[in-house]
N, C-alpha and C positions, 0 to 999 in steps of 0.2 A: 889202462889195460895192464894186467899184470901178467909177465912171463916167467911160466917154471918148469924146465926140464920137458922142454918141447910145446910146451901147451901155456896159447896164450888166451886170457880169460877176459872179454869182454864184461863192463862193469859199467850200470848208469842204464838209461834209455837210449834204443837205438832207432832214432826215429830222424825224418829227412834232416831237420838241426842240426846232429850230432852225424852225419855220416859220411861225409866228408874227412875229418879229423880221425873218428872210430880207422875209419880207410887206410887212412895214413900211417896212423899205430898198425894197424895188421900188418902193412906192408915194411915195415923196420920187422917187427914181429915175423913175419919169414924171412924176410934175407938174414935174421941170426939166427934161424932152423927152426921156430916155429910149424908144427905140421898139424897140431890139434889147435883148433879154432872154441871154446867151450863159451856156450849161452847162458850155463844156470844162474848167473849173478846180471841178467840185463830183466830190467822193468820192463816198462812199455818199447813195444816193436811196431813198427809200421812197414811198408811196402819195401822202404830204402834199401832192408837187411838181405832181402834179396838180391838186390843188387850187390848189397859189398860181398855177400857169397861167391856169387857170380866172377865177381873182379874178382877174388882171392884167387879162382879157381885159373883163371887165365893168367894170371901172375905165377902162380904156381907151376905153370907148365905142364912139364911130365912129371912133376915131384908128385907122391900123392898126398891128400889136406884129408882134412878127419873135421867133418863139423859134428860137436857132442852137443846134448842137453838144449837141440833144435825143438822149441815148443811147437804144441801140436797145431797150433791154429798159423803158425808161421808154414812149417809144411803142408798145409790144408791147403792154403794160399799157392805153395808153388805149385801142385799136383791142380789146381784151377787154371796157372797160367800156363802151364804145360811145360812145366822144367822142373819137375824136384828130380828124372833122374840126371840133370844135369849138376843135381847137387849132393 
């Protein structure tokens, strides 16, 4: 994950394998002010990505998060499980 001037950028596939770890780097990624979360540089997505949104967003608290360059078939997904406005 690489962090620049608030915005950390997820890189690689973010599929159940890797999201645990993806997790982990987010959460360093905001406690050093991390507040834009950016997708355009991740390959394959699976279900998990939701969940690390999810976790980000509870982590986050009151702070507000900015998730960018959320591909369309990932949002499709949450607006089926009944959370994208919780994202």
């Amino acid at each position: 994950m690489r962090v620049h001037e608030g915005v950390a950028a997820f890189e690689g596939d973010l599929i159940l394998d890797q999201a645990s770890r993806l997790l982990a780097e987010a959460e360093v990624a905001l406690a050093q002010g991390a507040r834009v979360f950016d997708f355009s540089r991740v390959g394959h997505m699976d279900s998990s990505a939701l969940s690390l949104m999810l976790s980000l967003r509870r982590r986050a608290a009151d702070r507000p998060v900015e998730f960018r360059a959320v591909p369309e078939s990932l949002s499709s997904l949450a607006k089926l499980y009944g959370i994208a406005d919780q994202l």
